[in-house]
N, C-alpha and C positions, 0 to 999 in steps of 0.2 A: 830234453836238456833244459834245464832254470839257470838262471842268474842268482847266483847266491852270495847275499852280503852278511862275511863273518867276522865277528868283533870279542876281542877275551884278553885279558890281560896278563894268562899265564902264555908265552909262546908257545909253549911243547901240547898245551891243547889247539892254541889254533893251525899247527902245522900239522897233526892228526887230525883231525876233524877235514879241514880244506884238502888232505892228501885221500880220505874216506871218498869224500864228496865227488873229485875228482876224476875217481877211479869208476865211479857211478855215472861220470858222464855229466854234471853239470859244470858249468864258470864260475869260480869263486873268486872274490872279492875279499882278502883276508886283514882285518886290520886288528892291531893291539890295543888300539888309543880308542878311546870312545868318544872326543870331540872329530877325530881325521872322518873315523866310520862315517858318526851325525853329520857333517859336510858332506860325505862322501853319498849320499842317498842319491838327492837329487841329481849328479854325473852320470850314477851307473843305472837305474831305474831298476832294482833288484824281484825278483818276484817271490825272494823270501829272504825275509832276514833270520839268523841267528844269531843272538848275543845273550852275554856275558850279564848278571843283573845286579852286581856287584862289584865295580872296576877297582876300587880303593876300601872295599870290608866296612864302608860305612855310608855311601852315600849311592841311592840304584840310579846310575846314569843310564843303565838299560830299559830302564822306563821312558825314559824321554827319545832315546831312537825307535823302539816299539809306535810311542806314541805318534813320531815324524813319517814313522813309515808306512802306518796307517793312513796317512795324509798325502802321502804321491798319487799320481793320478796315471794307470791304475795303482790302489795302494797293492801295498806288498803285502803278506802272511807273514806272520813273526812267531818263533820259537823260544822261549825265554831259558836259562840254566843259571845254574846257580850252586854254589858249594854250601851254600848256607843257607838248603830249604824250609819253609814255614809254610803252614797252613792260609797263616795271614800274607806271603808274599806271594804264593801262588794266584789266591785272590785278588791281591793287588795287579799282579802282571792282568792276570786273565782282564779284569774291569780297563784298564787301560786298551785294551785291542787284542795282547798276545794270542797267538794262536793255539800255543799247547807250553806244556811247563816241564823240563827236564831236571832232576837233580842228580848232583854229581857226587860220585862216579855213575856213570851210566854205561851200560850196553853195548856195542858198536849196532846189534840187531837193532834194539832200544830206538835207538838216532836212525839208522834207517830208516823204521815202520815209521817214525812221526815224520821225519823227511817227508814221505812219499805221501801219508794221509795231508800233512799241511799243502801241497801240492796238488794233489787231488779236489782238496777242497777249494783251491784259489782257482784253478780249472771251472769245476761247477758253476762259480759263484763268477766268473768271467764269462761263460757263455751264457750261464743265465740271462747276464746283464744286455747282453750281447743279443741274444733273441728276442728278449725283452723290447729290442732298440728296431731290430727289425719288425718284427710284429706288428709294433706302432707305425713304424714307415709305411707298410703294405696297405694301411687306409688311408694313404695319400689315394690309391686305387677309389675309395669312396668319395667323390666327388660328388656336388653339388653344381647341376651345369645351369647355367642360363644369361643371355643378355641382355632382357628383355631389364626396362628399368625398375620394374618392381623386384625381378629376383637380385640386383646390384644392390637395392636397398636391404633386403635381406642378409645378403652378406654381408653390408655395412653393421647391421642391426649384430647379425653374428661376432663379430670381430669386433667390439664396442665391448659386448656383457659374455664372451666367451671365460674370460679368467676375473670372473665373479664369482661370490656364490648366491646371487639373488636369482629366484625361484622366476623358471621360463614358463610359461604359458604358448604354447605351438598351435595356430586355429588355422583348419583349411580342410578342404573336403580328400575323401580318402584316395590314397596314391597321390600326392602332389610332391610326397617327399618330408614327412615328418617327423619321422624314425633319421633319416639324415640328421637332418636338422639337429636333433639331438646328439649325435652321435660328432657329428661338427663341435656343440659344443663342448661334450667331455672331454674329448681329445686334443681343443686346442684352447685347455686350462691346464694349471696346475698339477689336478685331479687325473691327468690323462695315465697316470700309472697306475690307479685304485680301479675298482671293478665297474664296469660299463652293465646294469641290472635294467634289461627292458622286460614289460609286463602288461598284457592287454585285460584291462580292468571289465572289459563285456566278453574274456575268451571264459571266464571261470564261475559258478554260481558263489553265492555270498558266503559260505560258512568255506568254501573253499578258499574265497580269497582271502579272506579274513588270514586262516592259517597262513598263508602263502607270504601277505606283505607283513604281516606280525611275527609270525612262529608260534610255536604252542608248546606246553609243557606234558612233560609224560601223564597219560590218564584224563587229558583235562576233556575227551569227548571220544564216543567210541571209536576205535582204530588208530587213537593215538599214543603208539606203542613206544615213541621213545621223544627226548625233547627234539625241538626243529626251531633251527633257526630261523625265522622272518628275511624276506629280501631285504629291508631297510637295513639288517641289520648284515648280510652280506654284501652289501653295498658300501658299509663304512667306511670314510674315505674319498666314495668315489661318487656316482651319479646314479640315481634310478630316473626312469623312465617309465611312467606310467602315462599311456595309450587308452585311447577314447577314455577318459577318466570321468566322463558327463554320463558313464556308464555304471558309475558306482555306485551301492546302494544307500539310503541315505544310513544306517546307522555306520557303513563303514565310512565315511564321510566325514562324519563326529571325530572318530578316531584318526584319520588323519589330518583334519586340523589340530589336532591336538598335538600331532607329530612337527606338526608346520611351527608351530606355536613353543611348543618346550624340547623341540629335539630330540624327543625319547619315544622308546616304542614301548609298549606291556605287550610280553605274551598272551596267548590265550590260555587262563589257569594258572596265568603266572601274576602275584600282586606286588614283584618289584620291577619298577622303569628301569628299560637300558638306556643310555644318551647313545646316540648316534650323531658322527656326522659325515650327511649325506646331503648333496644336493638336488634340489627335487627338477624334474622337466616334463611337465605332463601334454599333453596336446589331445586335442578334440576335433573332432570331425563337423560337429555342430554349435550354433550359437550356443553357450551357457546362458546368456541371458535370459531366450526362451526356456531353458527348463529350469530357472528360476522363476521364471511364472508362474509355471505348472506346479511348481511345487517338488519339483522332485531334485533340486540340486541348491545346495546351503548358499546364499549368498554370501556370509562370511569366508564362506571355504575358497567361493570362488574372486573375492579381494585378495587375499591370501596365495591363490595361484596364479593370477592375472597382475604380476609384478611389472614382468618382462613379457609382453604379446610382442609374438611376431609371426605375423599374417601370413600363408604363405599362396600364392596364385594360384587359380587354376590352370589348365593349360589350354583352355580358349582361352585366356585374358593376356598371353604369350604364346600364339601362335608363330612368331619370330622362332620362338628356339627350337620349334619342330623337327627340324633341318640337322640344328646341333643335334636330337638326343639321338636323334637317328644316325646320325654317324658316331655317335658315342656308343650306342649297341652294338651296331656294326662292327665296329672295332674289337670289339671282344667276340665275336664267334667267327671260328676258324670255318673254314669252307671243309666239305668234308672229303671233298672229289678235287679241290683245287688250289693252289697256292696263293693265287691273285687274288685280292680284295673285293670284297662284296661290291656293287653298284646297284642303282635303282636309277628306274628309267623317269624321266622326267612327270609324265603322268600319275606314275605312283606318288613320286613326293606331293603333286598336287592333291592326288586323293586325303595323303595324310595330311596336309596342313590346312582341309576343308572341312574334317570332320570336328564332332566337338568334343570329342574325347570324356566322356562323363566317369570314365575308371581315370583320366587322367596318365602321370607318367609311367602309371603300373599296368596300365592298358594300353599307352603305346610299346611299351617292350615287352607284354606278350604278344603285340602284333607282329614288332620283328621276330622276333624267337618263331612264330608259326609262318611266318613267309621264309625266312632262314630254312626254316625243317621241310619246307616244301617245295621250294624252289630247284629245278632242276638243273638249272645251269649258273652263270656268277653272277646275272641277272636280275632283279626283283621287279616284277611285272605287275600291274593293277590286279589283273589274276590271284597272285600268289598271299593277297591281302585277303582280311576275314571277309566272308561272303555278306555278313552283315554290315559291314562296312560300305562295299562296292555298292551294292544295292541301293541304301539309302541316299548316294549320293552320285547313282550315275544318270539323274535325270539332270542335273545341273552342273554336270560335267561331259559335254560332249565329246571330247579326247580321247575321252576311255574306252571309244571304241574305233579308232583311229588307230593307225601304226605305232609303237610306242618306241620313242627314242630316250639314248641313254644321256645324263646328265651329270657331272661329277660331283661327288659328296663333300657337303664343305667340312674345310679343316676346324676343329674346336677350338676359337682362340683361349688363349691363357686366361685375357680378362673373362672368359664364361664359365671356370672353373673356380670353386672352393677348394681348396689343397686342405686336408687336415695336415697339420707338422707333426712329423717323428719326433720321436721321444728326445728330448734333452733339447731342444730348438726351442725358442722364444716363440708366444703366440705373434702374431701378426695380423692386424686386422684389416691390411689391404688384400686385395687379388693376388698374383704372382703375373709379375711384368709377363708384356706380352714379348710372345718369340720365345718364351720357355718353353723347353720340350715336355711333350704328352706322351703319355705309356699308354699300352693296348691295355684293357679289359676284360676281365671275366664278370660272370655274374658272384656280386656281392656277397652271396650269403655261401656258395660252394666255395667259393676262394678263401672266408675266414674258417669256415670251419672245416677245411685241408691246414690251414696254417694254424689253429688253436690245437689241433689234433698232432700236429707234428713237432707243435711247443710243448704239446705234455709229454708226451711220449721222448723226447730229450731229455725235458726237465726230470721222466722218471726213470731212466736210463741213468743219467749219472748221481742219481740218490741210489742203486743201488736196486731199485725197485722198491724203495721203502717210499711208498704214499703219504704215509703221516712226514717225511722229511721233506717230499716233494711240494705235499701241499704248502706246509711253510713258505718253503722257496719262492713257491708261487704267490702267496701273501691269499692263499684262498680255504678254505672250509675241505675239510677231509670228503665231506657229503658234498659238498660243490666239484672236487675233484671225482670221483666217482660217478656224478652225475653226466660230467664231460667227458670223460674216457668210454664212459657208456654209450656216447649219441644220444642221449635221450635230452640232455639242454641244449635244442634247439629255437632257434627262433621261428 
């Protein structure tokens, strides 16, 4: 059942039409006057209007309620009609908002069918927005933990240049958390509704990547069977992410300062520029500096991405937050035999906050994850850590062969969190006060791409199955949606 606001100035239509409606099950709203209706918007909050586009045969006051009720929040879907159709008013209606165009006499079937399409489509275009808003929440899940005072600085640095668009530069050795970082700041700008394009610049050789961040045109090298679009330019909008970028070869290098510089990309084979805009975030594992000595990486290029550095620690240099990410993993994996919560015995934390971690925080959470999968009871024992762990550090750890007791995991305060904001929320570039509640966890990359998988598959469920309407919907590439319905874009 809808809320339906009807407005006409002959009564014997709007007492058939509202008796139609009616009978059909929705709430109708009936008025004659087209200033009562125009006031009357904002009372009822209607989720479709019909009106009249001619009240007085010479002046369309139905344009200006079309127009208002586009304008509620959520707006409404509007039906225009009219006794005195034109090619030109049709057009008119439709440029204004209207949803579909009726001329009279019409049908009773006629009104029906558009009824229920203009309905249908105010449905779609509502849970879109709707999943949309969720989607975006669910990487509050992606959090950036630490208290240590270099990662506060961080977030400081985050929440400062997030709702920019001056080009990030991310330096820090691999696993500390860089791809976060990134992903921190698309989401908590502006840009957080356009397409989030990550890409590891040393995963692809050069003629591949070439095609990849540019696109190419049909014919322009063998196996280039049809045009393709470039990331940069599926990224429009929104943020690319280019990963160890100190990996790129110097002639692709050229071309993306070039990108940096005038906005545009050239295909490959192609000799007109697209403008693009994308925001660039690239991050490196290694000093650029040094391989500007060597020769192998543009010093211009690297002015150009070195706008916004921000450094991010290793995790010997924060050994504090050991404690925290361990209970932050913890927290996302379910025991498999038990309801009660993981523990770890007091020796094991020491073990972990002795080591020096040279994978960083992508090697302490495959250590949980392999103590998790081996542990037999709710316990996590010095045992149950990697063998190469224990080893190197049980000559200077005498405990470890002691009785091991257990120790409770501390709680992750709020200040040791980065929240990215859900969709429609102001950035923020404090923390989120302490004593706010923390959600459990999964691992990152299953958890989006269950929820990317289950946003297309709605979004294409109520197109109909029609993929070219979906993709629309989705604000994404026919070939980018196929891509993701496939599993194949993956990170």
């Amino acid at each position: 059942m809808a809320r339906v606001l009807l407005v006409d100035d002959e009564l014997t239509m709007v007492q058939m039409v509202a008796e139609l409606l009616r009978q059909d099950g929705h709430e109708v709203f009936p008025f004659t006057n087209g200033q009562a209706a125009s006031a009357a918007l904002t009372l009822h909050s209607p989720d479709l209007v019909i009106t009249d586009l001619y009240f007085d045969k010479t002046r369309a006051h139905g344009l200006e309620i079309v127009r208002k009720a586009r304008e509620l929040d959520p707006p409404a879907v509007a039906i225009v009609i009219t006794g005195f159709g034109s090619i030109e008013t049709a057009v008119e209606a439709m440029k204004n908002g209207a949803f579909d165009y009726l001329e009279k006499p019409f049908k009773i079937d006629e009104l029906r069918l558009c009824v229920q399409r203009a309905l249908s489509y105010k449905a779609a275009v509502t849970e879109t927005a709707y999943l949309r808003k969720q989607l975006k929440k669910k990487y509050q899940f992606n959090q950036i933990i630490g208290s240590a005072p270099k990662m506060q600085e961080v977030f400081k640095l985050i929440g400062r240049v997030a709702d920019t668009d001056s080009t990030v530069l991310v330096l820090g050795e691999s696993g500390t958390g860089k791809e976060l970082v990134a992903r921190a700041l698309h989401f908590n700008s502006r840009r957080q509704f356009a397409p989030f394009v990550p890409i590891n610049c040393s995963a692809l050789p050069e003629n591949l990547l070439e095609s990849e961040l540019f696109g190419h045109r049909r014919g322009a090298f063998t196996g280039a069977i049809s045009d393709k679009k470039g990331l940069f330019q599926e990224a429009d909008g929104g943020t690319i992410f280019l990963d160890e970028v100190g990996s790129m070869p110097p002639p692709l290098q050229s071309r993306l300062l070039r990108v940096l510089q005038e906005r545009e990309v050239r295909r490959v084979g192609d000799n007109t520029p697209v403008f693009v805009n994308v925001r660039v975030v690239a991050a490196s594992n290694e000093p650029l500096e040094q391989r500007i000595k060597e020769g192998t990486f543009r010093e211009d290029l690297f002015y150009r991405l070195n706008v916004i550095p921000i450094p991010m620690p290793s995790l010997r240099e924060r050994r504090d937050d050991i404690p925290l990410l361990v209970a932050h993993f913890l927290k996302g994996k379910a025991h498999p035999r038990s309801k009660n919560p993981w523990q770890l015995t007091r020796q094991a934390m020491e073990l972990l906050c002795a080591h020096d971690w040279p994978g960083n925080v992508r090697e302490l959470e495959n250590a949980i994850e392999r103590a998790v999968t081996l542990c037999e009871g709710e316990i996590i024992h010095t045992s149950d850590l990697p063998p190469s762990l224990v080893a190197g550090l049980r000559a200077s750890q005498p405990t470890l062969d002691t009785e091991e007791t257990t120790a409770p995991l501390p709680t992750v305060p709020a200040s040791a969190l980065y929240p990215l904001h859900a969709a429609g929320e102001p950035p923020n570039s404090a923390p989120r006060p302490d004593g706010a509640p923390t959600d459990s966890f999964q691992p990152l990359k299953t958890f989006l791409r269950e929820q990317e998988q289950t946003y297309l598959n709605r979004a294409l469920e109520q197109c109909g199955g029609d993929k070219e309407k979906a993709a629309i919907v989705l604000g994404v590439s026919l070939a980018t949606l196929y891509r993701k319905l496939s599993g194949e874009d993956k990170e």
